[in-house]
C-alpha positions as CSV (number, residue, x, y, z in Angstrom):
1,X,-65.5,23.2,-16.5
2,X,-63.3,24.4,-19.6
3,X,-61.6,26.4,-17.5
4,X,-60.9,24.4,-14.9
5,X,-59.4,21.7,-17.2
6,X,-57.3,24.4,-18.6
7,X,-55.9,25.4,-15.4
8,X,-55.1,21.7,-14.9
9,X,-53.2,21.6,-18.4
10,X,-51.3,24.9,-17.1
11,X,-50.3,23.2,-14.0
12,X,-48.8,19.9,-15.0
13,X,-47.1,22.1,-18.1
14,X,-45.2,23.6,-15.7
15,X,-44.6,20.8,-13.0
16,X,-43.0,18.9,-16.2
17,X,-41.6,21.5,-17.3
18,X,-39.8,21.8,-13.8
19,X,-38.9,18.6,-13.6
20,X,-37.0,18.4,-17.0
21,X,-35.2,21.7,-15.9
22,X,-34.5,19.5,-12.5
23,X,-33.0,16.6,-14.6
24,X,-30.5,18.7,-17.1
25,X,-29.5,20.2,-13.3
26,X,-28.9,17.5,-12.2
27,X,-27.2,15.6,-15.0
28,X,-24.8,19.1,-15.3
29,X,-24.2,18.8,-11.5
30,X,-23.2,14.8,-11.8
31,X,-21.0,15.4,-14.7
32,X,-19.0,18.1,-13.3
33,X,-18.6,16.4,-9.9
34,X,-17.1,13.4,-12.1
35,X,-14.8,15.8,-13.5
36,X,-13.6,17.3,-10.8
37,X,-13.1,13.1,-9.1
38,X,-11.0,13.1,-11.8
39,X,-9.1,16.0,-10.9
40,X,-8.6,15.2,-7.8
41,X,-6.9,11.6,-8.4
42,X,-5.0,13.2,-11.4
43,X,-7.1,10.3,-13.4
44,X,-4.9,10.5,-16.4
45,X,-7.4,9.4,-19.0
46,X,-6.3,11.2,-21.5
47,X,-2.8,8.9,-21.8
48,X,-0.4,11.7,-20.9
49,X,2.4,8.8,-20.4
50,X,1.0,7.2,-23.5
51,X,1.2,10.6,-25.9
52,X,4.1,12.0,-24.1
53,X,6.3,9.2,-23.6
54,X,5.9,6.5,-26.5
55,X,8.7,7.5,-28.5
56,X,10.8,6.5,-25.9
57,X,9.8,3.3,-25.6
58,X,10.6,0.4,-28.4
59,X,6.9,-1.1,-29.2
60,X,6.9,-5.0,-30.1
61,X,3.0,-5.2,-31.9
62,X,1.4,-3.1,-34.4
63,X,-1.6,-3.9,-32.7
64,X,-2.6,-3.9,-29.2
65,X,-3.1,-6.6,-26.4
66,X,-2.3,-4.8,-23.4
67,X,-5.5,-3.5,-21.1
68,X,-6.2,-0.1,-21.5
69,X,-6.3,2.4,-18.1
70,X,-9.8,2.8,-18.2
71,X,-10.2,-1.4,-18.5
72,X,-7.7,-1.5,-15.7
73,X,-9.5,0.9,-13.6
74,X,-12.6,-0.9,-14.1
75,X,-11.1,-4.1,-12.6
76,X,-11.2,-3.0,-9.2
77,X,-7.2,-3.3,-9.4
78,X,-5.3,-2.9,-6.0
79,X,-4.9,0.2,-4.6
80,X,-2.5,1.8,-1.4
81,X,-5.3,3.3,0.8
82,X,-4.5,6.1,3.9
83,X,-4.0,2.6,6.3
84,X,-2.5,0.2,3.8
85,X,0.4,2.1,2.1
86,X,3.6,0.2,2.3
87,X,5.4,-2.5,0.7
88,X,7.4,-5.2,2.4
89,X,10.1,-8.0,1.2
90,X,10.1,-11.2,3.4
91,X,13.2,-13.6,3.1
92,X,12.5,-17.1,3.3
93,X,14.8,-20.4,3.4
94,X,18.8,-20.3,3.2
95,X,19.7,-17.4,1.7
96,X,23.5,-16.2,0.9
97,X,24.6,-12.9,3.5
98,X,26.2,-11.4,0.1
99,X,22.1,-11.5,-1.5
100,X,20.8,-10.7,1.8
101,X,22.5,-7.9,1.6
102,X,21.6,-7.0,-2.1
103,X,17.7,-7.2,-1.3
104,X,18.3,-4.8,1.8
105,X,20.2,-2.2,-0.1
106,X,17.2,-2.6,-2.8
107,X,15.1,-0.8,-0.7
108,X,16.3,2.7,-1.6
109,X,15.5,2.2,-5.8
110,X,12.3,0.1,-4.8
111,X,11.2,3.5,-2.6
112,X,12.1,6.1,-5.4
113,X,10.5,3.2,-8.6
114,X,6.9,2.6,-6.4
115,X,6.8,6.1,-4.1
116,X,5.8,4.1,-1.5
117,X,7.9,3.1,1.7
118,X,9.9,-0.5,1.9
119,X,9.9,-2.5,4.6
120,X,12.0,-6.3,5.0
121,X,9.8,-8.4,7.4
122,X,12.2,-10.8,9.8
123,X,13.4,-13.9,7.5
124,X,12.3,-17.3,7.8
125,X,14.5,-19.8,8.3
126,X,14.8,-22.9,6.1
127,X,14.4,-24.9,9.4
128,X,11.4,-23.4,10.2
129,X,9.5,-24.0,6.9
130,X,10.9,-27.5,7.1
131,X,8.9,-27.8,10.6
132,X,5.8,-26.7,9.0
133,X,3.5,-29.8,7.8
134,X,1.9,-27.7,5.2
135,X,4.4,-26.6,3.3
136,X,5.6,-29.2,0.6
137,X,9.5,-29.3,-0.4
138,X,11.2,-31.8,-2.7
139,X,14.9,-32.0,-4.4
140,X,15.9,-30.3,-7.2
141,X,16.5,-32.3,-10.3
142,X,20.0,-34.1,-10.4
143,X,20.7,-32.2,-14.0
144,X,19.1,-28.9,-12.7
145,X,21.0,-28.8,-9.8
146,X,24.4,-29.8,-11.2
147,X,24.3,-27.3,-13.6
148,X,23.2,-24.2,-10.8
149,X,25.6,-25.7,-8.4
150,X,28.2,-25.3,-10.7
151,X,27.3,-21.9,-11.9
152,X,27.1,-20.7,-8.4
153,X,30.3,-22.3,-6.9
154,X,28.5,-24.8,-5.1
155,X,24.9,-24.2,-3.6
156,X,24.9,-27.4,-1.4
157,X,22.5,-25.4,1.2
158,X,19.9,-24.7,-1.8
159,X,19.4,-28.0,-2.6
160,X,15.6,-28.5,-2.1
161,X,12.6,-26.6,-3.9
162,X,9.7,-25.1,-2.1
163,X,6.2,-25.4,-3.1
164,X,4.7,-22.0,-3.8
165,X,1.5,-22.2,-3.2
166,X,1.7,-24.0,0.3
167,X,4.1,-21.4,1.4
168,X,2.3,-18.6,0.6
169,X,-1.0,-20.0,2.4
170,X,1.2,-21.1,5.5
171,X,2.8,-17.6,6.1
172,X,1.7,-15.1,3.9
173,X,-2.1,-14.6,3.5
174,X,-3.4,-15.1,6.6
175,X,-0.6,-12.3,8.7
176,X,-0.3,-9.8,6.3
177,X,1.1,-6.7,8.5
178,X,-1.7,-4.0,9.4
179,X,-0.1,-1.1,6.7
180,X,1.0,-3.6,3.9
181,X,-0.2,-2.9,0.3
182,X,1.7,-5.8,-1.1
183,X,3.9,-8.6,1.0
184,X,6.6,-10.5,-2.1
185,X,8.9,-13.5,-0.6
186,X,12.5,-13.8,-1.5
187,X,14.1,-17.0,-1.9
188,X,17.5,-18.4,-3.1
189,X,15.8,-21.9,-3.5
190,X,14.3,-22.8,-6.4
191,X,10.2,-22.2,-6.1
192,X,7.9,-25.0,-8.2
193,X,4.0,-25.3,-8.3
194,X,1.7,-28.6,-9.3
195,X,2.0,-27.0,-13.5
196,X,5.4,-25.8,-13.4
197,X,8.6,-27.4,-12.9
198,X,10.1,-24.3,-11.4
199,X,8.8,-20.4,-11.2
200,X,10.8,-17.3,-11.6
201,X,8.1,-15.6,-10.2
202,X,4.6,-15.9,-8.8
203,X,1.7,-13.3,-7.4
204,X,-1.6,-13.6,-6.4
205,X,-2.9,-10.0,-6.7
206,X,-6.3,-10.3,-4.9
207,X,-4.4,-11.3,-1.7
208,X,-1.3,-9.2,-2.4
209,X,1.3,-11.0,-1.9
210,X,3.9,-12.6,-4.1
211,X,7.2,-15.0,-4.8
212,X,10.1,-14.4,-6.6
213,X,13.0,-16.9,-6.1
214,X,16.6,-16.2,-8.0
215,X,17.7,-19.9,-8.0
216,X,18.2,-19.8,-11.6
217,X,18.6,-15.9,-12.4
218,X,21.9,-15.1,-9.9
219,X,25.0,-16.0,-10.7
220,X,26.9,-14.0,-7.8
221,X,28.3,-12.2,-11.0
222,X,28.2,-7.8,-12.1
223,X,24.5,-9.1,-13.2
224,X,23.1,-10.2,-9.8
225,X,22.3,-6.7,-8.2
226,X,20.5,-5.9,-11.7
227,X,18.4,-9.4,-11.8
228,X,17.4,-8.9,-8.2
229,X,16.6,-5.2,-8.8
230,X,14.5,-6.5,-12.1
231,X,13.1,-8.9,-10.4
232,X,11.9,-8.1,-7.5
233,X,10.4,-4.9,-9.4
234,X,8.7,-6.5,-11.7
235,X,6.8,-9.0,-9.7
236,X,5.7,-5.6,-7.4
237,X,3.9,-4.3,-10.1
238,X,2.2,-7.4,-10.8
239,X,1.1,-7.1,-7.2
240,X,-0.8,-4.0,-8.0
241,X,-3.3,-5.9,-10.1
242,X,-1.1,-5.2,-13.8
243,X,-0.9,-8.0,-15.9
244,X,2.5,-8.7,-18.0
245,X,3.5,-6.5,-21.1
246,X,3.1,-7.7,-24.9
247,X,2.8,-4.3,-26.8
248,X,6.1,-2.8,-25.5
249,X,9.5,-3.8,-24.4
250,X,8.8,-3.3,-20.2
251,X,9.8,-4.1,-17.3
252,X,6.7,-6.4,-17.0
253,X,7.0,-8.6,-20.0
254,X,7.5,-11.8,-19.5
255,X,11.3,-13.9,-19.2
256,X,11.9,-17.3,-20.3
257,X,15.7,-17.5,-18.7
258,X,18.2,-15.2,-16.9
259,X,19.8,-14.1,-20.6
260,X,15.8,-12.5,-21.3
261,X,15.7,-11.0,-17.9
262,X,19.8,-9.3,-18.0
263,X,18.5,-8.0,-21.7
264,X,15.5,-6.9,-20.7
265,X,14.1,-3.2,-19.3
266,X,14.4,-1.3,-15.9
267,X,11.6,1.3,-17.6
268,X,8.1,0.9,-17.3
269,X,5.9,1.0,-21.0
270,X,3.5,4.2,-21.1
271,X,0.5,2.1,-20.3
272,X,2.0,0.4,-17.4
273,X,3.4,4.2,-16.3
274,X,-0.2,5.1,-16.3
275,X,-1.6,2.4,-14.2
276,X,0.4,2.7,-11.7
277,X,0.1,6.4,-11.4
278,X,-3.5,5.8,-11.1
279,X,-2.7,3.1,-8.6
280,X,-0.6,4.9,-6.2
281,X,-1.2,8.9,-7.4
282,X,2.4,9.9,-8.0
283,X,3.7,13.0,-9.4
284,X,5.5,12.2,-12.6
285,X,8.4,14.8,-12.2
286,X,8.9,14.0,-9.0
287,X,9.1,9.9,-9.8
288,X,10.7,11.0,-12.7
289,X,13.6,13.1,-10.8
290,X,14.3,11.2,-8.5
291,X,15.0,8.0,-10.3
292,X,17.1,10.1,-12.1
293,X,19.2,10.7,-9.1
294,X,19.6,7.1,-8.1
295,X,20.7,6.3,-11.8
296,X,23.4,9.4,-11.4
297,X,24.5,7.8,-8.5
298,X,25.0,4.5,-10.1
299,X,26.6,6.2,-13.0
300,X,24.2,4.8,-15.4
301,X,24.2,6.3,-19.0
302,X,21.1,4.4,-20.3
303,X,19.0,5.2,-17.5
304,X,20.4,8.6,-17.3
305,X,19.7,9.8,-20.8
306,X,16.3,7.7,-20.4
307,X,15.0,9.8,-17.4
308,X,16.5,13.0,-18.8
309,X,14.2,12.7,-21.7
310,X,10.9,11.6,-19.5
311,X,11.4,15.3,-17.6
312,X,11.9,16.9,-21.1
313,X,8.8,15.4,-22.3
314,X,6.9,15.7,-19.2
315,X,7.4,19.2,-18.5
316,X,6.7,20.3,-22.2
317,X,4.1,18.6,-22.3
């Protein structure tokens, strides 16, 4: 009887004892396949934008606000996908030919800023969103408009607001194209919601799409390719689930008037950088290059001397 209980004890020794051996395999196994899904997406966890390229950047709090890239990854943020991998403008309302033809040309910096492909979706006419029974208009302020009107040579065809919110639900969420990551709207009129007199801007990231409208930001001046460009950007990146900047001076922070917004950044902070790598899974040197072309182009010291330094820094790293 001894002996058989000791041949018992033996036996479940060793089936323990295999079962532990099992686990740490297993735990090894789970680890390094984690690491190398990290690999493979280039998950920049260790803030190679943030270590590499802060001293770039002009920081505006000692302490920080902004999400972190691992707190933005755990948000389930909006990603491009093998299907839905391109971005598209849609004009909307009475637009000028001179800005129509600014947001077409924009195309080629929004391509080399997202590494994505930029597509403008037919406009729609003023007429027809007039037609439409669900979307709510209503005139702009007599002091609002008097001052834009004269700032803009007269703007008698941009006379009424749009309602946001009832545009986007009338031609936006519900016919999103087939391949679109992100769908943002492009106005001249001045765009208002039910808490806001008027918007500069507006996104709804979990449906991706967005507004921008430049009623009160273009003055047909040297400025207005720049405010569209800003713009336009800006509210993109908002469309790919990143919140506005308050630890650095960005792109992304957030602009009270059209003097904020002509002072403001072209650059993207570090932690923004790094979100939207992990978003879309760029190369930095090749972003990085390339954005340094189109600023050659345009002959633009700043941004020449700013993308110089990010290859420097990147490929030194």
């Amino acid at each position: 009887m001894k002996i058989t209980q000791f041949i018992v004890s033996i036996l479940l020794l060793s089936f323990f004892s295999c079962n532990e051996t099992t686990s740490k395999k297993d735990n090894v196994n789970s680890e390094t396949t984690e690491v190398q899904e990290l690999d493979k997406l280039e998950y920049d966890t260790l803030g190679i934008a943030l270590n590499t390229l802060e001293s770039l950047h002009t920081k505006r709090n000692v302490n920080s606000y902004d999400k972190t890239l691992i707190e933005y990854i755990d948000s389930n943020p909006n990603r491009p996908d093998s299907i839905r991998k391109t971005i598209y403008l849609l004009p909307f309302g009475n637009i000028k030919p001179n800005i129509q033809e600014v947001i077409e040309n924009e195309t080629q910096y929004l391509e080399t800023f997202f590494q994505l492909k930029v597509k403008i979706l037919p406009s729609i006419s003023f007429e027809e969103i007039k037609e439409n029974g669900n979307i709510k208009t209503r005139l702009v302020s007599s002091n609002d408009f008097g001052y834009y009107s004269k700032m803009k040579g007269g703007a008698e065809n941009l006379r009424e607001q749009i309602e946001a919110t009832s545009f986007i639900n009338s031609y936006m969420t519900d016919s999103l194209p087939q391949d679109a990551i992100a769908v943002l709207g492009i106005t001249e009129h001045d765009i208002y919601n039910p808490k806001y007199n008027y918007l500069f801007g507006t996104s709804l990231s979990s449906k991706k799409v967005g507004l921008v409208s430049t009623f009160r930001l273009v003055d047909y001046g040297d400025y207005t390719k720049f405010n569209i460009r800003k713009v336009i950007s800006k509210q993109i990146v908002n469309l790919f689930s990143i919140r506005n900047v308050k630890d650095y001076e960005c792109l992304v922070n957030f602009h009270n008037n059209k003097e904020e917004l002509e002072n403001g950044e072209f650059k993207l902070s570090p932690k923004v950088l790094e979100k939207l790598k992990y978003s879309i899974g760029f190369k930095y040197e090749k972003r990085f290059e390339e954005l340094l072309n189109f600023w050659t182009k345009e002959d633009n010291q700043k941004m020449i001397t700013y993308y110089t330094e990010c290859l420097k820094k990147i490929k030194n790293r």
